[in-house]
Steps between C-alpha positions, in 0.01 A plus 500: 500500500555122544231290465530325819346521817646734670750372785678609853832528385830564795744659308825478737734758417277667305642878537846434311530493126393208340224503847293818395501386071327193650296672757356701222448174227318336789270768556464575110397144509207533758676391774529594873838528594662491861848655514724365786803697557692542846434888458167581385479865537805480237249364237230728488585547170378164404124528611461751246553263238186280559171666290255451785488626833701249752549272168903519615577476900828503702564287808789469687729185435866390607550149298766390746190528758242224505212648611530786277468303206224294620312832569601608153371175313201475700176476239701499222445355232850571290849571655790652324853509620740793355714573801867481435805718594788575325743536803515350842440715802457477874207216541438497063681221392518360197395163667229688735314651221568238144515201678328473840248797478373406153441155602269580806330717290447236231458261822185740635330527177479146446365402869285812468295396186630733225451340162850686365782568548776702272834593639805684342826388446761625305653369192842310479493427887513076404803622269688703780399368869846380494637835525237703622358494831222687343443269268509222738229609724288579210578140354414353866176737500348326220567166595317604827193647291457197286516247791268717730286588204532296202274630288687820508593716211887650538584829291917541370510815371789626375646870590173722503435832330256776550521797578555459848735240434856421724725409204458715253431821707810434711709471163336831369629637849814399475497635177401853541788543786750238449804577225457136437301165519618240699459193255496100734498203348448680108423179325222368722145501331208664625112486358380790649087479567254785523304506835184510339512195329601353839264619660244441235686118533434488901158574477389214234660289724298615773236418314533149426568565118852323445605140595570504902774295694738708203806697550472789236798681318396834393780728277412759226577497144808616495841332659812695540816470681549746789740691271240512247273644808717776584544612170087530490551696795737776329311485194151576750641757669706645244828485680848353382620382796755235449421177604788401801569089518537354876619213549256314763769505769534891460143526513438281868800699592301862444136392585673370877482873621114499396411204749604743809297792416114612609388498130405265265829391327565588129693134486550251679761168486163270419404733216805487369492112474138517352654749210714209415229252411240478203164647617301360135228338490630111490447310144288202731225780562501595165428147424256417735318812447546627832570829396254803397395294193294327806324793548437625189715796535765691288737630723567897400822598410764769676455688222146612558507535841855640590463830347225637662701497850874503427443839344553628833835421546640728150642814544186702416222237571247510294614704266799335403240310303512750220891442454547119504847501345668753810697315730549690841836458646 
C-alpha cells in the first residue's frame, strides 16, 4: 500500500495487457481507479482486480469522441493513456488513436484539473517514424501530450512480456504448428521488458514520484538481436524449428494478403519496417537517467518470467519440463 492519499485515477485502455497490470498496481496502491474502454461489458474482468468494493469502475469511452473523454476525466484526479493499436482498421487509425485521440485526452485532463498525467509510447518510434507510419503517429502523439500537458510523464517500453503477451505467445504459436520460423530483419536489437515492471513504472509516475515533463525509455536487462529472440523461443518451447531469413521485401510481399482479411493480421508491411530498426533503450536515456534507474527499479529478466508461460507451447506442456534436453520435431 502506497503511502499516499489515495486518488481518482482514469485508466484509458485499461482492459488490454499492460491496462489490467496497472489497474491492479493502482489499486494495490490505495487508489480508485476508473477504467474507460469503448466496450465495457468486455472488461469485467478488470473490476475484480480492485480489493474494495467499487475500488475499480468501467465507463464507457471512445477517445476519438470528445465528450466521452470529458465524461471519463471528470473528478479525476490522475489520467493515464495506454491506448494504441497495432494495425489500422475501418475508423482506427494510426493517426486517430496515437496522434489525435491521445492528445485530446491529454488536452481534457489538463483543462479538467488532473494533477497527472502518464501516457505510453513505444520505444524506438523517434528512431523509425521515417519508415513507420506507426511510429510516426506515436512520435506526433507525444509531441501533442507534452504541448497540451507539459508536465506529462511519457512511457517507451520496449516489446512487452507476460504471460498474456503478443510477441512472444505468437512466436510460441508459430512454433508449435509451423515447420519453421520466419526470421525479419535478424540483426536488429530488441530489450525485451516485463509488464510488471511497466506497470509498476506507470503507476510511480502516476504518482508524482519521478521527474515530470520526461520522456522515459524502459528495456529489460537483457538485449538480443531478433535472431537471438527466436532462438529463446525454440529453446522455451523445446522445438528445433529452423529459423527461415526474409528479406523485408518478401516479407511486405506475404503480410499484403493479411490487410484484406476480417482478422487481426499476423504481419503487416509497417511491422515489417519496425523489425528493421533498433528497439533499445537509447545511450542519451541511459545518461540522463531516464530509464528505470529513475524509478528505482531492476527490470526482471526473460529468463524468470518466460518459462512459466511458454511451457505451453512444447509438445507435452508441462511435462516436457522433466526432459529439458528433447527436442520435438
Amino acid at each position: 500500500m502506497n503511502s499516499l492519499e489515495p486518488k481518482l485515477v482514469t485508466v484509458f485502455g485499461g482492459s488490454g495487457f499492460v491496462g489490467t497490470q496497472v489497474v491492479q498496481e493502482l489499486a494495490q496502491r490505495g487508489h480508485r481507479v476508473r477504467i474507460a474502454v469503448r466496450r465495457p461489458n468486455l472488461a469485467r474482468h478488470v473490476t475484480l482486480l480492485g480489493g474494495g468494493v467499487g475500488q475499480v469502475v468501467r465507463i464507457q469511452a471512445n477517445i476519438r469522441n470528445l465528450a466521452s473523454i470529458e465524461r471519463a476525466i471528470a473528478g479525476a484526479d490522475i489520467v493515464v493513456n495506454l491506448v494504441g493499436v497495432g494495425y489500422e482498421r475501418g475508423e482506427q487509425t494510426f493517426a486517430a488513436v496515437h496522434n489525435r485521440g491521445a492528445t485530446m485526452i491529454a488536452e481534457a485532463a489538463k483543462r479538467l484539473g488532473a494533477s497527472h498525467f502518464v501516457h505510453m509510447s513505444a520505444l524506438g518510434v523517434d528512431r523509425a517514424a521515417d519508415v513507420s507510419a506507426y511510429a510516426d503517429s506515436k512520435l506526433a502523439g507525444e509531441r501533442g501530450v507534452l504541448e497540451a500537458f507539459p508536465s506529462a510523464v511519457i512511457v517507451r517500453p520496449s516489446v512487452l512480456f507476460g504471460p498474456d503477451d503478443g510477441f512472444f505467445n505468437l512466436m510460441g504459436t508459430l512454433a508449435r504448428y509451423f515447420p519453421v520460423l520466419p526470421l525479419i530483419g535478424g540483426e536488429t536489437r530488441f530489450q525485451p521488458v516485463f509488464v510488471g515492471d511497466v506497470a509498476q513504472a506507470i503507476a510511480m509516475a502516476a504518482e508524482g514520484l519521478v521527474r515530470s515533463g520526461r520522456i522515459y525509455e524502459l528495456g529489460g536487462p537483457q538485449v538480443e538481436t531478433y535472431r537471438a529472440l527466436m532462438e529463446r523461443v525454440n529453446r522455451e518451447t523445446q522445438r528445433n524449428r529452423p529459423l527461415l531469413a526474409l528479406p523485408a521485401g518478401l516479407a511486405k510481399l506475404m503480410a499484403l494478403p493479411f490487410s484484406f482479411l476480417p482478422f487481426p493480421p499476423l504481419l503487416t508491411s509497417d511491422q515489417v519496417e519496425l523489425l528493421g530498426v533498433d528497439n533499445a533503450v537509447s545511450e542519451a536515456a541511459i545518461a540522463e537517467k531516464r530509464t528505470f534507474a529513475a524509478f528505482g527499479i531492476t527490470p526482471t529478466s526473460m529468463d524468470t518470467i518466460l518459462p512459466t508461460y511458454m511451457w505451453r507451447f512444447r509438445k507435452h506442456g508441462q511435462f516436457d519440463r522433466a526432459a529439458p534436453d528433447s527436442n520435438a520435431a
